[in-house]
C-alpha positions as CSV (number, residue, x, y, z in Angstrom):
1,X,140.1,174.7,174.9
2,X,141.3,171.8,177.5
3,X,138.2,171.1,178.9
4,X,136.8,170.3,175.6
5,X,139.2,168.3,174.1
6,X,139.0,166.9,177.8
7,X,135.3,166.8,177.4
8,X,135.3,164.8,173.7
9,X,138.2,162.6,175.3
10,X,135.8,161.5,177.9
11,X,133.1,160.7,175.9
12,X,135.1,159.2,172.9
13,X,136.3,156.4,175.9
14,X,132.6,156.1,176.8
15,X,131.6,155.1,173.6
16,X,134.6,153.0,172.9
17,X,133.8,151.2,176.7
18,X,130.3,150.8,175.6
19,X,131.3,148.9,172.0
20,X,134.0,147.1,173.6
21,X,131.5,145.8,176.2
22,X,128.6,144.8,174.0
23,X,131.3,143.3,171.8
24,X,132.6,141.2,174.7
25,X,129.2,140.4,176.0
26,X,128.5,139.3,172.0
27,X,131.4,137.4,171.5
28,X,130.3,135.6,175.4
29,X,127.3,135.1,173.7
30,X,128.5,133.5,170.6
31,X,131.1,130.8,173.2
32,X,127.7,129.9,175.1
33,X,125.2,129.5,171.8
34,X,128.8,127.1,170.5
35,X,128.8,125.4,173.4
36,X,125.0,124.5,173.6
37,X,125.0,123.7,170.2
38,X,128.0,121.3,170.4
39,X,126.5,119.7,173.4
40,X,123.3,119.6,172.0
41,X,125.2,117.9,168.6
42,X,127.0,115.4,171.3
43,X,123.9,114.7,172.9
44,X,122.0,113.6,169.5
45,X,125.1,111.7,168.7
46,X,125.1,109.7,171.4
47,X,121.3,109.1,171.9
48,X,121.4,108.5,167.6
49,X,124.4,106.0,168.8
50,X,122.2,104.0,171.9
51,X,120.1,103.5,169.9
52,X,121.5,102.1,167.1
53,X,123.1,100.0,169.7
54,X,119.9,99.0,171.5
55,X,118.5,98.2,167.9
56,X,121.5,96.1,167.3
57,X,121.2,94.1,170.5
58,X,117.6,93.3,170.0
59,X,118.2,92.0,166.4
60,X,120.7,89.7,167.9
């Protein structure tokens, strides 16, 4: 009777280790994909912003 309940115990943490570590290597995942897309965003941004820039310069 222990070593059963011992038994589903032990797998019950397994499978809650093994959701709790694709959920954390998700929600990694998820930072890094914001990250590179808010950088990517930034770096559009600025390019978008030399170049209206340079384009104003030149008219001048």
């Amino acid at each position: 009777m222990k070593l059963s309940k011992f038994f589903v115990q032990s797998t019950n943490d397994r499978v809650a280790g093994f959701a709790g570590h694709r959920a954390a290597l998700f929600g990694a995942l998820q930072v890094k994909g914001a990250i590179a897309l808010r950088f990517h965003v930034f770096a559009l941004g600025s390019a978008a912003a030399r170049a209206a820039a340079h384009g104003s310069y030149s008219t001048k």
